[in-house]
N, C-alpha and C positions, 0 to 999 in steps of 0.2 A: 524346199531344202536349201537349194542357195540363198534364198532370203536369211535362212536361220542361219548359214556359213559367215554370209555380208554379215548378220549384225555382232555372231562370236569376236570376226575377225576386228570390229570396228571396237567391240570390249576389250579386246587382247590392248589392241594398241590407243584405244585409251590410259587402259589403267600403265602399259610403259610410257605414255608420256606424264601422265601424274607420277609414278616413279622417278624419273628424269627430271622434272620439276622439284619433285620434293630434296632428289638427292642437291641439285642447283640451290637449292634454299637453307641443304645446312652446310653444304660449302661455304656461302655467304655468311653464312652465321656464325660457323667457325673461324673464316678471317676475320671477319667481325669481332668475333670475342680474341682473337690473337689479339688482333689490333689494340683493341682499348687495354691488354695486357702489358704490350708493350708502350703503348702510352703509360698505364699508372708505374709500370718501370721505372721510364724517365723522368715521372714525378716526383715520383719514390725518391730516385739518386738526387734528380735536383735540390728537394728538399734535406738528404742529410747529407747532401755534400757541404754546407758549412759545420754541420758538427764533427764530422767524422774530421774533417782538416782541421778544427781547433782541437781536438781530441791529438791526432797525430804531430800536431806540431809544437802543444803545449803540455804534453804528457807522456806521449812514446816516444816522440826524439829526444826531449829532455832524459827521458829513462835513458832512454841507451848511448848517451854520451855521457852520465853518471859511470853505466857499467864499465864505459872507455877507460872513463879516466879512474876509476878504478884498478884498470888491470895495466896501467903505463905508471912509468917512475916520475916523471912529471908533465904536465899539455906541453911544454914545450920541446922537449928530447924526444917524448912517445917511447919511449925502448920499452917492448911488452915483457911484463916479469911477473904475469898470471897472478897467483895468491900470496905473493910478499906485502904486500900492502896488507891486506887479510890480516894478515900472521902479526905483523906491525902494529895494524889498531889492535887486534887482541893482547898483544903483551902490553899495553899502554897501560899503565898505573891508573892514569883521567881517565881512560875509556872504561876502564871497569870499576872505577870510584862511581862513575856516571852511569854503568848501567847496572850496578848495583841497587843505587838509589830511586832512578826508575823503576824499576823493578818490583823494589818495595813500596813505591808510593804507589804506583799503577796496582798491585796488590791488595793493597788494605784501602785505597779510594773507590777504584771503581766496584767492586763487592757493597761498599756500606752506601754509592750512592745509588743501587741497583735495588739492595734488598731496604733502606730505610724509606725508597722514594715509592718502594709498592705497600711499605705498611700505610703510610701520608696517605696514598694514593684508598687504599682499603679502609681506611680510618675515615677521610672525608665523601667515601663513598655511601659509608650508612646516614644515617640520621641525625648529626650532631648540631648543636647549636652554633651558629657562628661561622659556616661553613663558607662562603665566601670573602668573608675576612681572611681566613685563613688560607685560602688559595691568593687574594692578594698581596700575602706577607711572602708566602711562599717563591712568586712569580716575582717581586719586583724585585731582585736583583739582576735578569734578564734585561732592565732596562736603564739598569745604573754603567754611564761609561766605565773604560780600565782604571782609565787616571782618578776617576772616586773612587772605585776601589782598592786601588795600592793607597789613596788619602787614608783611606776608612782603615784601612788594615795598619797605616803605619802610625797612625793615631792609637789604634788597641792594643798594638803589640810592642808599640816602643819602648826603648828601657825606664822611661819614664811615664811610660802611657797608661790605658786602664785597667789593662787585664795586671801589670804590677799592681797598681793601688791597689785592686781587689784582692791578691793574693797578701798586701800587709793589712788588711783590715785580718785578714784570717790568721796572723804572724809570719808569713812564710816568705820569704827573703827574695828580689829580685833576679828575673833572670834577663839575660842577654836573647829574647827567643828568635832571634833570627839569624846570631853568630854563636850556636850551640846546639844539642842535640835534638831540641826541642822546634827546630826549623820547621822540619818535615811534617808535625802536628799541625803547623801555624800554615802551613799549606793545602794541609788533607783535608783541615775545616774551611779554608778558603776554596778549596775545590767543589765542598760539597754544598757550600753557602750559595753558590752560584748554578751550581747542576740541578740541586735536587728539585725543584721547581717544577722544569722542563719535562722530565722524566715523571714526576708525580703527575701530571697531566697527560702524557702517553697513556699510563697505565688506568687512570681515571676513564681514561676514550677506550680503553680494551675491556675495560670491566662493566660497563656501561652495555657494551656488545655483545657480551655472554648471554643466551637464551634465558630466560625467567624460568620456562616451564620446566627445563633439564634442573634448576637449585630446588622449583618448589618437587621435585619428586623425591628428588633427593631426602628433602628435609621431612616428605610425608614417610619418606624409607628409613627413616631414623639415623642419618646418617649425620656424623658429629663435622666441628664444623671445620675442624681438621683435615677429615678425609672431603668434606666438599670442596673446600682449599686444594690439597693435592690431587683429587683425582680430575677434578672438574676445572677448577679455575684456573689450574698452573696449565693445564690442557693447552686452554683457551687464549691462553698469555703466553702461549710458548713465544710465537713469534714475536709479539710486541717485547718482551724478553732480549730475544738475538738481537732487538734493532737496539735497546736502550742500554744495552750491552756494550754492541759493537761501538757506539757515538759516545759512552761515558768512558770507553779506552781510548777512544781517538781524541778527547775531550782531557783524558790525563795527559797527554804529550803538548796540548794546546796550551797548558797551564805556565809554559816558559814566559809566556809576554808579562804576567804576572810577576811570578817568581825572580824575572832575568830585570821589574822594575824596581822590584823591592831590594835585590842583593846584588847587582850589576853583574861585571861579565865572569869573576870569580868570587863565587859566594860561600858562605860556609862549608867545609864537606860534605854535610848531611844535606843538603837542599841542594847542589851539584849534580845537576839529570844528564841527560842525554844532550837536551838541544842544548845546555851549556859549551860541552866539548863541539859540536857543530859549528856552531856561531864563531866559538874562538876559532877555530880550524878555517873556516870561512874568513873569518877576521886576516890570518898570517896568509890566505891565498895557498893553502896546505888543500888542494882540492882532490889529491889520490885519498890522502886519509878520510876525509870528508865523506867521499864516494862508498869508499869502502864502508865507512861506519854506517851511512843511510841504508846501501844495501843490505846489511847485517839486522839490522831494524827493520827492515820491512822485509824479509825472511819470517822473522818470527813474528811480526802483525800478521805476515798471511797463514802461518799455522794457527797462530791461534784463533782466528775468524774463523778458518776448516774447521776448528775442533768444534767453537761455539755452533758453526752450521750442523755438523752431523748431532752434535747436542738437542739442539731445536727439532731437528727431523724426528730424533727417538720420540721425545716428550711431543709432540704434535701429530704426528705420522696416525692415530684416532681422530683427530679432531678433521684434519684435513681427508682422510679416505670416508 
């Protein structure tokens, strides 16, 4: 009997020293895994502490000394007088000449270089002859400097240039297109001469990625090739959609180095944008009004990106669940 007591007792307190052990081993393990957590922390931060500081010093502190000066009567005095500035650039005659003009040209460009660059894009995606020629007609303007481009454009559209010749072969009499109504036209094709390229090659790379066997069912289900278009493809393009969207709007405000080389710093009415009044406002060192007109612009870029997003999520919200 005591022999059987010795060896229970000698089991008892084995198996507490393997408990005791084992719990010593995930202590260890657990510092252990702390430790290397708090190591990859430090990594972590190391590594985006130079983004995060060029981000905050080239992008949020710039922001919020805009908002400053903004809401002061000039850098110098500071006297804060909240939304008179506001009120100021909005009664501005230039300021709403300018985002009038904006307005419409961001309107009627980025719409035609979104939905003509997905036909390009659906057109050199079947089977046509010549299909790489055509994508390199398409893309090299991508690779034409500005300054050939404001050549090439003041060559076409000068009052003496080719787009008149061609219009007197047909009879029809000379216009001024860059000091008349006809500017904004001569900028919407120079927007899209340049965009639609880029954008046809997006949409190329998203249609490329759409499932085969999701269209050939489709097409075995009788499905025309309209509803394959809107149910399936537009699906699948939502996002590529929001992104050639978002970049062909931010790409219409970009059109000023053009525009601002062809008509300099006061150009016709009708071709008179946004970054025109800027620049001049930058120009006289007017940096309240400035402020205020940039935050007034990037007010309504950021609704309208929310809207394009909750957009995309409707038409995607299948594709993606």
């Amino acid at each position: 009997m005591k022999k059987v007591r010795i060896k229970k007792l000698a089991k008892s307190s084995k198996i507490k020293a393997d408990k005791k052990q084992l719990q010593l081993i995930k202590r260890q393990d657990s510092s252990q895994i702390q430790n290397r957590e708090k190591k990859g922390r430090r990594i972590a931060v190391l590594c985006l502490f130079p983004s995060v500081s060029g981000v905050l010093l080239f992008f949020i502190v710039p922001f919020l000394v805009v908002i400053f000066y903004a809401m002061v009567d000039n850098p110098i005095n500071r006297e804060f007088v909240f939304l008179d500035n506001f009120i100021k650039v909005f009664n501005n005659q230039a300021f709403r000449q300018a985002a009038a003009n904006t307005v419409t040209f961001s309107g009627v460009a980025v719409p035609l270089a979104v939905v003509l660059a997905l036909m390009l894009a659906m057109m050199l995606n079947s089977r046509i002859p010549y299909r790489t020629q055509f994508r390199t007609f398409f893309l090299s303007p991508m690779m034409v400097p500005i300054a050939s481009i404001v050549l090439i454009w003041q060559v076409l559209f000068h009052y003496n240039g080719v787009a008149n010749d061609l219009l007197a072969i047909f009879g029809g009499a000379k216009i001024d297109w860059f000091k008349s109504e006809y500017g904004q036209v001569v900028i919407i094709i120079l927007f899209l001469w340049k965009n639609l390229g880029y954008n046809m090659i997006l949409f190329m790379a998203a249609l490329s990625s759409i499932p085969k066997e999701i269209l050939e069912v489709a097409v075995l289900e009788s499905a025309t090739p309209i509803q394959i278009f809107w149910h399936i493809k537009l699906r699948y393009l939502s996002a590529t959609l929001l992104f050639v969207t978002i970049m062909s709007l931010i790409n219409s405000f970009k059109v000023f180095r053009e525009v601002y080389l062809l008509t300099t710093d006061y150009p016709y009415s009708s071709v008179y944008m946004l970054q025109h009044y800027m620049n001049n406002m930058f120009r006289d060192l007017n940096y309240q009004n400035l402020s205020a007109a940039a935050i007034m612009m990037s007010v309504v870029m950021i609704i309208l990106i929310g809207i394009l997003f909750l957009a995309e999520s409707y038409f995607g919200r299948d594709v993606e669940g």
